[in-house]
C-alpha positions, 0 to 999 in steps of 0.5 A, spaced: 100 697 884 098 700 878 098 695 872 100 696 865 096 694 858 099 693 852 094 697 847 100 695 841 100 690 835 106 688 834 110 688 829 112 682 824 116 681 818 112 681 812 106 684 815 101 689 812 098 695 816 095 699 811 093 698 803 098 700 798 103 700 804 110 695 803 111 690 809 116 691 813 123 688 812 126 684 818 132 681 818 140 681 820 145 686 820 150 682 824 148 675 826 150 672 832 155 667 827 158 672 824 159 677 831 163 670 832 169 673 829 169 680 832 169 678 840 172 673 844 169 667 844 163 665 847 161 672 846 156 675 841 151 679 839 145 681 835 145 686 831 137 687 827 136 691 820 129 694 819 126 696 813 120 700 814 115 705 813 113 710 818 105 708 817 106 701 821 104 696 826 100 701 832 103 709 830 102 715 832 101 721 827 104 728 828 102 735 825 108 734 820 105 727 817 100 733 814 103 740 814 110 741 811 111 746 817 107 742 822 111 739 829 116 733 828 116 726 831 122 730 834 118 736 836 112 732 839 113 735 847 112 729 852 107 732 856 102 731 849 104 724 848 105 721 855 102 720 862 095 722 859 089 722 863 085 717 858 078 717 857 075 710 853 069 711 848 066 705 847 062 705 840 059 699 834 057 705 830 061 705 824 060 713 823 062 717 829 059 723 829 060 729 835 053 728 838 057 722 840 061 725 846 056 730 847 056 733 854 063 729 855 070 732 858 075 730 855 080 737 856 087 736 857 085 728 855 087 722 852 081 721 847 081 714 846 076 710 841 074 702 842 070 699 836 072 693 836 076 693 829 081 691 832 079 683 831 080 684 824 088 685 824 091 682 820 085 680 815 081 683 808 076 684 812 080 690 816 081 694 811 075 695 808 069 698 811 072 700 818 069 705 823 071 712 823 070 720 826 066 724 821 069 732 821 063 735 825 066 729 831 074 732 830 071 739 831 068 737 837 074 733 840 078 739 837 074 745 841 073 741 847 081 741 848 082 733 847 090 733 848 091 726 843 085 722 840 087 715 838 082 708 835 082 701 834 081 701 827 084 701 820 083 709 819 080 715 824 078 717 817 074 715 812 079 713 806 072 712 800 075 719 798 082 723 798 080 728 803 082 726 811 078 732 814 080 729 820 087 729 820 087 735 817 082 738 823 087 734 830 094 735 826 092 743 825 091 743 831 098 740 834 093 734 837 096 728 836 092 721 832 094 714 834 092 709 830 090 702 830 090 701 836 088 693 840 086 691 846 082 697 848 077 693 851 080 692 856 081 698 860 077 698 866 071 702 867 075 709 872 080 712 871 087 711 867 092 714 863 095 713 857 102 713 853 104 712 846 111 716 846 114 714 839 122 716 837 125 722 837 126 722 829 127 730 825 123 730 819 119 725 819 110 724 821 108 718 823 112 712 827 110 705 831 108 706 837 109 701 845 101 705 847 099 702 853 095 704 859 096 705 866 090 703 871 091 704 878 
């Protein structure tokens, strides 16, 4: 039987993913108590309020969080975001170059990076000096036909300056990034696929993902 890995953070009240960002805001829209008065009794529901931005817990980023005329959350095609043949990048570099994947195949694929970053999560030190992909890295992913690339840090980019390169590189060409991903270590050795498939949202970027892998 094929099992399933959770590559996702799960999202809290009150959580920060990213520097700057507020914190999501979970609470009740309907509480149980008060669905009391509106059903038979012995019946009621739970109706959950979120406030949050689109940047949060483990996300996925569609041409449209970069490029005014690029592709929504509700224009990502499936075929881009699910039942993805992965391959796994195992790295401690904090600087990843495109020597890196040299040689790799990565055409039609999920590519996914494991730093280890992920340890970090939900302390100082995880959003302060985190590995990255270096423009000549995104090229190469870019021109090699990778189908989505995702990564268990902070950020794919480095966020020292106001330029995201490699955004600008995968997004410009409709290659879907997920970030702050978990657990990446383990994913067997071998074959897998990958999935991160966020809501169908018109005019909108980036949005929490369920990201998991399929390991047969």
């Amino acid at each position: 039987m094929a099992k399933l890995i959770d590559l996702s953070h799960t999202i809290e009240d009150g959580m920060i993913t990213y520097k700057g960002l507020p914190a999501p805001l979970i609470c009740d829209f309907l509480s149980r108590e008060a669905s009391k008065e509106h059903y038979a009794s012995g019946t009621t529901f739970h109706i959950g309020k979120m406030e949050m931005v689109g940047n949060t817990g483990t996300y996925i980023d569609s041409p449209f969080h970069r490029y005014a005329n690029g592709k929504d959350l509700s224009q990502l095609p499936l075929e881009s975001v699910t039942e993805l043949e992965g391959v796994l990048f195992r790295t401690d570099q904090p600087q990843i170059e495109a020597e890196f994947f040299e040689n790799a195949d990565v055409r039609g694929k999920a590519v996914l990076i494991h730093t280890g970053w992920d340890r970090h999560w939900r302390t100082d030190q995880y959003f302060e000096g985190h590995p990255f992909l270096t423009a000549d890295a995104a090229n190469w992913l870019n021109d090699a036909g990778a189908t989505l690339v995702g990564i268990d840090s902070y950020n794919i980019d480095d966020v020292s300056t106001g330029e995201r390169p490699v955004h600008t590189i995968l997004l410009g060409a409709e290659i879907p990034i997920v970030e702050h991903l978990r657990r990446l270590e383990t994913i067997p050795d071998g074959p897998f696929k990958f999935c991160a498939a966020p809501v169908k949202v018109e005019s909108f970027g980036t949005f929490p993902v369920r990201a998991y892998a399929v390991v047969e």
